[in-house]
C-alpha positions in Angstrom: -7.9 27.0 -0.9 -8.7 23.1 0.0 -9.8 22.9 -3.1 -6.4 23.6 -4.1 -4.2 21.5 -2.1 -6.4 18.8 -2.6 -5.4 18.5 -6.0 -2.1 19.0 -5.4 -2.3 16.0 -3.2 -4.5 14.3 -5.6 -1.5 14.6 -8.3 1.4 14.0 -5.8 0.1 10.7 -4.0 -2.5 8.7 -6.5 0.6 7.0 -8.2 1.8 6.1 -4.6 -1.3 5.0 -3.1 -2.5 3.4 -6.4 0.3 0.8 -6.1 0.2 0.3 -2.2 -3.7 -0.6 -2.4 -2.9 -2.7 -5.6 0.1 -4.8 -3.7 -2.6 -5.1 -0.8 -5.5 -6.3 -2.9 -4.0 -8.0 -5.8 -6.6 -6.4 -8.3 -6.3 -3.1 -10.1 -9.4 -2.1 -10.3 -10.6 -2.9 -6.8 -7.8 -0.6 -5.7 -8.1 2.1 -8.2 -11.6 2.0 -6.4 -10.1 2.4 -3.2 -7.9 5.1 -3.9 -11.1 6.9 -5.3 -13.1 6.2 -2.2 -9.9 8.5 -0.1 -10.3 11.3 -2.2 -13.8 11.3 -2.5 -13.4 11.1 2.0 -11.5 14.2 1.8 -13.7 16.2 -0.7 -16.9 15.4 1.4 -15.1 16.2 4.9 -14.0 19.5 3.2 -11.5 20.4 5.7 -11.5 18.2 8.3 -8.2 16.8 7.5 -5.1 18.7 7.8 -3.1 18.1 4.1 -0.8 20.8 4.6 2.6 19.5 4.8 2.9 15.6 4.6 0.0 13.7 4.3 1.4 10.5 3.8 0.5 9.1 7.0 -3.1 9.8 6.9 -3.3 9.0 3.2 -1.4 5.5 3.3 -4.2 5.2 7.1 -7.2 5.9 5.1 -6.3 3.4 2.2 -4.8 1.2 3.8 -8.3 0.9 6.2 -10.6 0.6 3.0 -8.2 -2.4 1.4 -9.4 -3.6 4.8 -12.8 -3.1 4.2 -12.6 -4.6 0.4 -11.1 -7.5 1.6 -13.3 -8.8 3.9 -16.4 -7.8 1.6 -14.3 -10.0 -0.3 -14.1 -13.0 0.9 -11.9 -14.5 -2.2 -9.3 -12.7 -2.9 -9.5 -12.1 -6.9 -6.0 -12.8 -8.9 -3.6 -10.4 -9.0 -4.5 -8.5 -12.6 -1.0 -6.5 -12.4 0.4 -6.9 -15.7 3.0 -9.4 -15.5 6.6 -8.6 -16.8 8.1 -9.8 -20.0 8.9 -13.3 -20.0 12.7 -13.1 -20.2 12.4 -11.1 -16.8 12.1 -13.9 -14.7 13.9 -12.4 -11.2 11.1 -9.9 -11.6 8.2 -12.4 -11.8 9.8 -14.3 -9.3 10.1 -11.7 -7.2 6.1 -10.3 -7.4 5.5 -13.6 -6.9 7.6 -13.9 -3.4 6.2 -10.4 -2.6 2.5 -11.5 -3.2 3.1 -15.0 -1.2 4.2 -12.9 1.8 1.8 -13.0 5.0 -0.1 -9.9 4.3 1.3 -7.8 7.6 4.7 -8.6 6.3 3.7 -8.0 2.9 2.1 -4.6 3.9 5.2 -3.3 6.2 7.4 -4.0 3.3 5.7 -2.2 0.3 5.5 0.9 2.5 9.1 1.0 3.8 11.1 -0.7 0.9 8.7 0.5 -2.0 7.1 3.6 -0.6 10.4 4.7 1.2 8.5 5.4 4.3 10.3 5.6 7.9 9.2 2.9 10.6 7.9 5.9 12.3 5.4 7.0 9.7 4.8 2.7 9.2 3.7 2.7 12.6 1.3 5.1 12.6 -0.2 4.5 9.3 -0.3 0.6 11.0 -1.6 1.2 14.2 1.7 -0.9 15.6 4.6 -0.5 17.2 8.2 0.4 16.0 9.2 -3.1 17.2 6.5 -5.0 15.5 7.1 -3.0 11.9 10.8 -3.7 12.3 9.9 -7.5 12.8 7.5 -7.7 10.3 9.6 -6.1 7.7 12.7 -8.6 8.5 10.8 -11.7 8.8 9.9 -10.2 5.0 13.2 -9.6 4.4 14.3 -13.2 5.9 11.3 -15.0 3.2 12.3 -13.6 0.2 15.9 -14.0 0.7 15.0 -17.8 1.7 12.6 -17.8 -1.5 14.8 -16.4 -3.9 18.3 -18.1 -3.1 19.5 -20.4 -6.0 
């Protein structure tokens, strides 16, 4: 039966937490690592996590602590190997680029709540902070890129 909804959660949130941990690290294949290393947590503590329901909160925790961990065995941050939109799309690259300048709390409350479409609620706990603190974080996001981007 784990086995099963495993897989299920496997198929449902690798796209999700592929780009999260890929915003967060700025290398593809450092977070295609990561989201390897969650599943691989979940298959070896068989059972120990509840994934009945909505797991978002404990997936989004458990990558969201290894991009921690990459990071600081990591001490330089390797460029961002995203593909890079067409050249005639310059809002977009603009825009990646103000999203990837972003202090990285900011930068991390706004991929999961504008990108992810998570509440502040679930933010908070995947975070470890407070409702106040995400809502600041994600304006003071808000506020940068609007600042960044106006003509």
């Amino acid at each position: 039966m784990q086995g099963t909804v495993l897989a299920d959660t496997f198929t449902a949130w690798r796209h999700r937490l592929l780009r999260f941990c890929t915003q967060l690290l700025r290398n593809a294949h450092d977070a295609e690592e990561v989201v390897q290393d969650v599943f691989a947590t979940l298959v070896a503590r068989d059972g120990a996590f509840d994934l009945a329901g909505d797991p978002g909160v404990l997936l989004f925790r458990l990558a969201r602590n290894r991009c921690i961990d990459v990071r600081r065995k990591r001490a330089a941050v390797a460029s961002d190997s995203l593909d890079p939109p067409a050249r005639d799309d310059r809002p977009q690259l603009e825009l990646l680029e103000a999203i990837a300048a972003l202090p990285y709390a900011q930068r991390e409350v706004l991929l999961l709540t504008a990108v992810d479409g998570l509440g502040y609620r679930d933010v908070a706990a995947i975070l470890g902070r407070s409702l106040g603190t995400v809502a600041s974080e994600r304006a003071a996001a808000i506020l940068t890129l609007r600042r960044r981007l106006a003509p």
